[in-house]
N, C-alpha and C positions, 0 to 999 in steps of 0.2 A: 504494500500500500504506500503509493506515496506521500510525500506533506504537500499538504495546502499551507500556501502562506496568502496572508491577508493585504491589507491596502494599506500604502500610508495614508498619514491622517490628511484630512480637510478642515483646516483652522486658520485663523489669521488673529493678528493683535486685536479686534474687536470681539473675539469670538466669548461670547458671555455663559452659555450652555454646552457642553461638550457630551454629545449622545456615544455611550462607548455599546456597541455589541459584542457576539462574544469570539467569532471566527464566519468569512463571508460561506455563505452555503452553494452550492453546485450552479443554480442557475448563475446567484449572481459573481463566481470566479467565472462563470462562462462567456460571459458578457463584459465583467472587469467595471460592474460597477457595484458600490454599496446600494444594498437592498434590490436588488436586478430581478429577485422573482416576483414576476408580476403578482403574482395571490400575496404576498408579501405588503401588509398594511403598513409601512413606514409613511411612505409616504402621505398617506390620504390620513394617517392621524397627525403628520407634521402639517398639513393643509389647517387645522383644526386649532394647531400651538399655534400660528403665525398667521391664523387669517389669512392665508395670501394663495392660489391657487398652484401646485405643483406636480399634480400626474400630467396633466397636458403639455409642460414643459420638454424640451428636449436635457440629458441628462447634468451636462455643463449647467444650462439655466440653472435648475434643479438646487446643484450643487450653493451656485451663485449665488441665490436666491437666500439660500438656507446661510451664507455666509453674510449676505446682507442683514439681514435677523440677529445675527451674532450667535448663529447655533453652528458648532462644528462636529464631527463623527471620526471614529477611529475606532477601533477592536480593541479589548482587552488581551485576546491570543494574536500572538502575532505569527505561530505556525504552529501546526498537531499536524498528529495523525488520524485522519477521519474516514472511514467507509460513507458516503451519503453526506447528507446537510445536515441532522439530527445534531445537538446538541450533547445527546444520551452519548453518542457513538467518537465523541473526540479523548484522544489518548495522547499521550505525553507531549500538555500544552507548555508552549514558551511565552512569557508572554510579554507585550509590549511594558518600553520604559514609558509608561505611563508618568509618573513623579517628574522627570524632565520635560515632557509635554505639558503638565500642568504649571511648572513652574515659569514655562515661556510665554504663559497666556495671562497678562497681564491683566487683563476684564474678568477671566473664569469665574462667577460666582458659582457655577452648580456644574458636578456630571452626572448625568443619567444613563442607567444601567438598562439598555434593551433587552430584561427576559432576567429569568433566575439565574442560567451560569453567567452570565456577563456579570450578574450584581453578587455573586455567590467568589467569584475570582477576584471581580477586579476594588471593590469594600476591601480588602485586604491589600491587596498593592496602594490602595488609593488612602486609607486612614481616615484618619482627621484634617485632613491637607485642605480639605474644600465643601464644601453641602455636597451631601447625593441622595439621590433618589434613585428609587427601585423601582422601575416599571413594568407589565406584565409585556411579554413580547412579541411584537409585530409579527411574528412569524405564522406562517396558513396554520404550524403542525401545533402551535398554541392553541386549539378549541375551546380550555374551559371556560373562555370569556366571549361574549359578543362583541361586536367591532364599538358598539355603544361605549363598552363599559369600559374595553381598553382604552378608547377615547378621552371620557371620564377620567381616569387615571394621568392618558399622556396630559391634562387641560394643566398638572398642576406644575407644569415648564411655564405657561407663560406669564409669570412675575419676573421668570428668568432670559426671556426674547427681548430684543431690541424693535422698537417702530425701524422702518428705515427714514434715511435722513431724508426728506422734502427738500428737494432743489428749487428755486428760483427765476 
């Protein structure tokens, strides 16, 4: 089995919220973007945190979009070994220097843990360094919740988005 390795991050010195997941799943290495499978709610509940419309974007926008906000993404694993996307199924994760990313983000008030292992791993690399939150996670193979209530849940980022700035 080979390793998956994950993505570098997507942040910038604005970036206020840092969504960490926990290692990208098969669609989306296949594609080479975060959050790539389409049944995959990230997206349409980050639509929800920031108001602002994001599935119909092309993927750059997306990203752009989500950096305008001041929200940024990166993985907690930065490579395992995984049979499939499962969460269940990853095995001797390495994982992102988290601490050094957090420390270069000068706005960071909060990171948010997409799902149990992202919030189950990375609460432990991450301490007391910053607020976090535990989210339930965007993933199809997540069932026990409705899109409603994940929603619900994702609503409690936005004390932590930015408006974008009004030009002129």
């Amino acid at each position: 089995m080979a390793a998956k390795r994950g993505f570098p991050p997507v942040v910038d010195a604005n970036t206020r919220v840092l969504v960490l997941g926990s290692l990208p799943g098969e669609a989306s290495l296949a594609v080479s973007q975060y959050y790539g499978n389409p049944r995959n709610a990230f997206w349409r509940l980050m639509e929800g945190v920031i108001d602002t419309p994001l599935v119909p974007l092309a993927y750059d926008a997306r990203l752009t979009t989500l950096l305008v906000h001041g929200v940024g993404l990166w993985d907690v694993i930065a490579e395992a070994q995984r049979a499939g996307s499962l969460d269940a199924a990853i095995r001797d994760p390495a994982a992102n220097d988290l601490l050094t990313l957090i420390d270069s983000l000068p706005a960071l008030r909060c990171v948010a843990f997409n799902g149990g292992m992202a919030a189950k791993l990375g609460a432990r690399l991450v301490g007391d360094r910053v607020s976090t939150i535990a989210l339930p996670s965007s993933s199809p193979a997540h069932a026990a919740r409705s899109f409603e209530q994940k929603a619900e849940a994702w609503s409690g980022l936005r004390p932590f988005v930015s408006a974008p700035a009004v030009s002129n």
